[in-house]
C-alpha positions as CSV (number, residue, x, y, z in Angstrom):
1,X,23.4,22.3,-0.2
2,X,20.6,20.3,-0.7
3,X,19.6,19.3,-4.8
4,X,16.0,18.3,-6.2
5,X,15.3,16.9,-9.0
6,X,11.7,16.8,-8.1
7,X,9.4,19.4,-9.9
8,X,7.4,19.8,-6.7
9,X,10.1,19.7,-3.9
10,X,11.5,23.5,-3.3
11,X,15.4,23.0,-2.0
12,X,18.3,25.1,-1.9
13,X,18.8,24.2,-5.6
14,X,16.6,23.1,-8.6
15,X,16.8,20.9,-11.6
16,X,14.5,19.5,-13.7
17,X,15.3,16.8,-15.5
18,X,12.5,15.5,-17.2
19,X,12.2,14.0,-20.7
20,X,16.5,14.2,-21.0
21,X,19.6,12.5,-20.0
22,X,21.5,14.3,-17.6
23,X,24.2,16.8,-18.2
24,X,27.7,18.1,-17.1
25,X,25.8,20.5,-15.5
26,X,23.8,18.6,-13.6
27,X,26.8,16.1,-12.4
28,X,28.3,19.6,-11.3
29,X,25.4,20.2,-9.1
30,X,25.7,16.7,-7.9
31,X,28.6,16.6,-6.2
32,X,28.0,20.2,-4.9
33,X,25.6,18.8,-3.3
34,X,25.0,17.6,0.5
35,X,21.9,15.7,-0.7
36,X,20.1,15.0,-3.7
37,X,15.9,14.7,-4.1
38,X,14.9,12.9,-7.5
39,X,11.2,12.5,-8.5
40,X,9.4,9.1,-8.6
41,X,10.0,8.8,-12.6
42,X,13.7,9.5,-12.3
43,X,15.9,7.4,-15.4
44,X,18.0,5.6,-14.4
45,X,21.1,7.1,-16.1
46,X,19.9,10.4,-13.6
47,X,19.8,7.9,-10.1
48,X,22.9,6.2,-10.8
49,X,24.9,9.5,-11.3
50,X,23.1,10.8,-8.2
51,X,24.0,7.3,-6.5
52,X,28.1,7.6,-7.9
53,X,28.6,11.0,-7.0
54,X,26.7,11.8,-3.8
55,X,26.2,10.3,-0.5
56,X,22.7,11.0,0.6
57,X,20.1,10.1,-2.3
58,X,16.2,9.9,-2.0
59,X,14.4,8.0,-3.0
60,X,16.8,4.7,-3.1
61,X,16.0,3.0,-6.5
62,X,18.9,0.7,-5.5
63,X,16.2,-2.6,-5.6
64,X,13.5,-1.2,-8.8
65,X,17.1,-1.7,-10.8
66,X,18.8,-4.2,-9.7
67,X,15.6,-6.2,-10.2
68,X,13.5,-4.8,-12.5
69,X,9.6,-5.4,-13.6
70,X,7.8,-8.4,-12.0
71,X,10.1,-10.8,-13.1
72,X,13.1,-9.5,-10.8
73,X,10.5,-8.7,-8.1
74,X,10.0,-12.1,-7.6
75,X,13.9,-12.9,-7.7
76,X,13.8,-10.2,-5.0
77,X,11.2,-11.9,-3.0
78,X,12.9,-15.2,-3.4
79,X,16.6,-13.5,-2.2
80,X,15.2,-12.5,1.0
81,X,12.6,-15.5,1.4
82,X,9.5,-13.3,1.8
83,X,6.4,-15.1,2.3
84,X,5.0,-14.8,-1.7
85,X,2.6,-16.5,-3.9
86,X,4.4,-19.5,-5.6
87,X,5.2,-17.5,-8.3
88,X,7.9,-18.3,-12.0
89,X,9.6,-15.8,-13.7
90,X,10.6,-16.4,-17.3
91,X,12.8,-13.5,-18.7
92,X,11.6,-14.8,-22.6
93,X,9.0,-16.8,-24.1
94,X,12.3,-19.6,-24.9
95,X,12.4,-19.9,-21.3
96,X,9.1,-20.8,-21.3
97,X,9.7,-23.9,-24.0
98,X,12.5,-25.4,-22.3
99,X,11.2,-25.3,-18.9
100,X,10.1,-29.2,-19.6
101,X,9.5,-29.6,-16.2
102,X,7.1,-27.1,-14.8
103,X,3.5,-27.0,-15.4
104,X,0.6,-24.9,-14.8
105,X,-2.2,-25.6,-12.1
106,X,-5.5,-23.5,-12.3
107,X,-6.6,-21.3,-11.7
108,X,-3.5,-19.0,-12.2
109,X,-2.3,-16.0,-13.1
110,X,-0.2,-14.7,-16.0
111,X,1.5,-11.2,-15.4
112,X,3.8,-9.2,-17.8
113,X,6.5,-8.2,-16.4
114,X,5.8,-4.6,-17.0
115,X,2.3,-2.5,-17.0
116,X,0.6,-1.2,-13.9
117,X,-3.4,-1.1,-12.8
118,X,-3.5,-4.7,-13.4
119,X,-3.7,-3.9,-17.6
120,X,-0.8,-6.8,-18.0
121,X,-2.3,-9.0,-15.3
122,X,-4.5,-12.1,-16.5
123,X,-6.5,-14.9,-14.3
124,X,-6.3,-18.0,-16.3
125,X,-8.2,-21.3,-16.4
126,X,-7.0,-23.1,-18.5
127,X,-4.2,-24.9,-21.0
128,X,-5.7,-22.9,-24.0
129,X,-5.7,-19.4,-22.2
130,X,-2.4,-19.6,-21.2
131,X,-1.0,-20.5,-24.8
132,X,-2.8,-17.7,-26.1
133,X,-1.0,-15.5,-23.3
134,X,2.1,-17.1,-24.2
135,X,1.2,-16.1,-28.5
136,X,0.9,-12.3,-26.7
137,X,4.4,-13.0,-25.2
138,X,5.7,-13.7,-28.7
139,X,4.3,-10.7,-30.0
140,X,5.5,-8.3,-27.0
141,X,8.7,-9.3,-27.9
142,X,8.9,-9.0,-31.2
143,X,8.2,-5.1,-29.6
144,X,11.2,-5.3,-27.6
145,X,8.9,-6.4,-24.1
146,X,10.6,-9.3,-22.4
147,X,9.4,-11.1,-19.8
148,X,6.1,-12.5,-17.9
149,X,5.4,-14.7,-14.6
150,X,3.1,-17.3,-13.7
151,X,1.8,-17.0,-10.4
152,X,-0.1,-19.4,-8.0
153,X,-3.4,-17.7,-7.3
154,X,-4.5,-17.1,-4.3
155,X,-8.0,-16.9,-3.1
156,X,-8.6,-13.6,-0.7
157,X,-11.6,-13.1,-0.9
158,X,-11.5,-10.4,-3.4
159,X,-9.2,-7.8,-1.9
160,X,-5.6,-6.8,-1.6
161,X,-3.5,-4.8,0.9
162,X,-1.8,-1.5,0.2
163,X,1.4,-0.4,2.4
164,X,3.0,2.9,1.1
165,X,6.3,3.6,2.9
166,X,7.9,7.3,2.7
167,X,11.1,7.2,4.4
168,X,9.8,5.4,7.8
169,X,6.1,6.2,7.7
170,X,3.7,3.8,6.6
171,X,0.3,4.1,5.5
172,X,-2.2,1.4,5.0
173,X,-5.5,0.4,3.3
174,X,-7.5,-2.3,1.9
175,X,-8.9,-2.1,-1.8
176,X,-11.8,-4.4,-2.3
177,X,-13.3,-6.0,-5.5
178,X,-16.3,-8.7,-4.8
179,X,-17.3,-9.2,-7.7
180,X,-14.0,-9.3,-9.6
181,X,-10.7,-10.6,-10.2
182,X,-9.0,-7.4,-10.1
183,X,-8.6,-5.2,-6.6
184,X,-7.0,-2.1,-8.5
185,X,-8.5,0.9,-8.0
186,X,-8.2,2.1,-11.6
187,X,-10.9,-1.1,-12.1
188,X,-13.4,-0.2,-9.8
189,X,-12.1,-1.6,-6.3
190,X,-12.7,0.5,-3.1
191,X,-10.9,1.9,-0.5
192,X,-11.2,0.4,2.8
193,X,-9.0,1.6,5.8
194,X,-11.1,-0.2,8.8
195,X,-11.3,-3.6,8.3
196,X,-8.5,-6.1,10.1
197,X,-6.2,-3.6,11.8
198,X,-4.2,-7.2,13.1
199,X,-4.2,-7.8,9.8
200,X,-2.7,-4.1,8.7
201,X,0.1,-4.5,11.7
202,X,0.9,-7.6,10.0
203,X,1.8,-6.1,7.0
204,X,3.7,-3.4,8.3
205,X,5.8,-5.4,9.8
206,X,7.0,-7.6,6.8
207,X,7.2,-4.5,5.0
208,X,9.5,-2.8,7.7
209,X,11.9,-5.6,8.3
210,X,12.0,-5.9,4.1
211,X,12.7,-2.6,3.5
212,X,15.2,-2.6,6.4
213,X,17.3,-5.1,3.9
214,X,16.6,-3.4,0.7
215,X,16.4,0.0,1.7
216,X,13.9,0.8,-0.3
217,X,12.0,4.1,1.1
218,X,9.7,4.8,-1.1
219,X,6.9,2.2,-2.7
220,X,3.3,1.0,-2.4
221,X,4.2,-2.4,-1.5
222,X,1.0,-5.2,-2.5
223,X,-0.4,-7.7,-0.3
224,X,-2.6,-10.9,-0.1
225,X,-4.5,-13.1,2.6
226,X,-4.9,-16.3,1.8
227,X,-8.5,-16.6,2.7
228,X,-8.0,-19.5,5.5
229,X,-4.9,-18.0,7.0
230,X,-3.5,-14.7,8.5
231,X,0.2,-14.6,6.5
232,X,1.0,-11.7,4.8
233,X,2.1,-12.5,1.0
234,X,4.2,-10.3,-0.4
235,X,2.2,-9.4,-4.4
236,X,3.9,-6.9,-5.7
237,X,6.3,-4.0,-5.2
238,X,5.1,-0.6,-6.9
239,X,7.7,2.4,-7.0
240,X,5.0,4.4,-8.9
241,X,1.5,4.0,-7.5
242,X,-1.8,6.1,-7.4
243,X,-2.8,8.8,-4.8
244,X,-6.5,8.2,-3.9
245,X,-5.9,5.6,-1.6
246,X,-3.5,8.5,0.2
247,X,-6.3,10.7,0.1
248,X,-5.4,12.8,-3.0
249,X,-2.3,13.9,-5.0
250,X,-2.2,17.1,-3.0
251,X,-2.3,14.7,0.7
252,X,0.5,12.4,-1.0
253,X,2.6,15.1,-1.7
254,X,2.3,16.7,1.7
255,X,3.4,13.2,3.0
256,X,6.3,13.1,1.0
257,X,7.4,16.4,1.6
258,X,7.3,15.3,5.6
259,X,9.2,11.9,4.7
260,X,12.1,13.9,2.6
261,X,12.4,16.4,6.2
262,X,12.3,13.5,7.9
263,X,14.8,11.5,5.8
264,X,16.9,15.0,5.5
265,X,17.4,14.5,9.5
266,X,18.1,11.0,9.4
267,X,20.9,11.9,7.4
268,X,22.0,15.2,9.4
269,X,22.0,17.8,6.9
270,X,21.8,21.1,8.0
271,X,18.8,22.1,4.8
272,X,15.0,21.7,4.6
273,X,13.1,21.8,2.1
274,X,9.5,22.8,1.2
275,X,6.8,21.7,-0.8
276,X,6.2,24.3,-4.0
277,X,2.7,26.0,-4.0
278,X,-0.4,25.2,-6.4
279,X,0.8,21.1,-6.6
């Protein structure tokens, strides 16, 4: 019997789970179960009693928390030694102070450890900027939001690389910005699916023999180019990421729906499952 949690993946049975803990009930379905489907925003009380109580789990949300936000991204990067910008996590505004010994070179940038679309993401010139970042820090906190990094910046000519993996296909684009800071799309970056294919294999590659560690399966994984070299540095990891770059929500959740079927064979059950109508 194969479970989904997901509101758009039809399987043999359906939950959803959304905006609640998980119940009895749903523990009772769970290890019924052959294989279990959870959606993107799945709590993690939900993945870790899918995780505990059945074999076969997609997506794996093993690495998102065990090393949560930006802050453990980077830890991440630094466990495995992936090629990243030089890049210091600080888990509290404290670990900031007593860090006597480190010091900022500018340009950088200052990231929150949460936020997506590059809202908590700052480019920073100098000593003053960066205290009033750290003031924000004190603030966020005082909200219950721990955590920022200071990151090396890297000039790339104004543009990042995006590889989304689904189970073992991976899909590639550029999203450039010449005139800003920012490469999100959200800001006003376009897509670009052309330029530097030896670049794009690259990529792929780091992002292959990365997720063959971590299992992760499904993420939009961020890249850079320094602009005088051809090493792919591993920016970010994001296990909730936008569509248009896919070609729609409609295309991303017909790819998904081919990575779970393919995933679903990987792990030799005997089910399918189908996308639900009118997504």
């Amino acid at each position: 019997m194969i479970l989904s949690f997901h509101p758009l993946i039809e399987a043999d049975k359906n939950i959803i789970c959304a905006g609640r803990e998980p119940s009895e009930k749903d523990l009772l379905a769970i290890k019924s179960a052959n294989a279990v489907i959870l959606p993107q925003g799945c709590r993690q009380s939900l993945y870790m009693m899918a995780r505990q109580h059945c074999q076969h789990v997609f997506p794996n949300f093993d690495a998102m928390f065990q090393f949560p936000g930006k802050t453990g991204q980077t830890r991440l990067f630094h466990k495995y030694g992936v090629p990243h910008p030089e890049t210091i996590p600080f888990d509290c505004v404290d670990d900031w102070i007593n860090a006597k010994n480190i010091t900022s070179h500018f340009p950088c940038v200052f990231k929150f450890s949460w936020g997506g679309e590059g809202h908590t993401v700052f480019y920073l010139e100098s000593k003053d900027q960066l205290y009033n970042m750290i003031d924000r820090a004190k603030y966020y906190e005082q909200t219950g939001q721990f955590g920022f990094i200071i990151q090396k910046y890297i000039p790339c000519n104004g543009r990042s690389l995006r590889i989304v993996i689904i189970n073992r296909s991976l899909f590639a684009y550029w999203r450039v910005q010449s005139d800003s800071f920012y490469s999100n799309i959200a800001q006003g970056a376009t897509i670009d699916h052309e330029s530097d294919p030896h670049l794009i294999i690259l990529a792929k590659r780091s992002v292959m023999n990365f997720c063959e560690k971590t299992h992760i399966n499904l993420a939009g994984f961020d890249f850079l180019f320094h602009e005088n070299n051809n090493i792919p540095l591993f920016l970010e990891i994001n296990y909730f990421f936008g569509r248009k770059g896919l070609g729609g929500a409609e295309a991303y959740y017909e790819l998904l729906v081919s990575g779970v079927k393919d995933w679903l064979k990987m792990v030799d059950t005997k089910h399918s499952v189908k996308n639900k109508k009118n997504i």
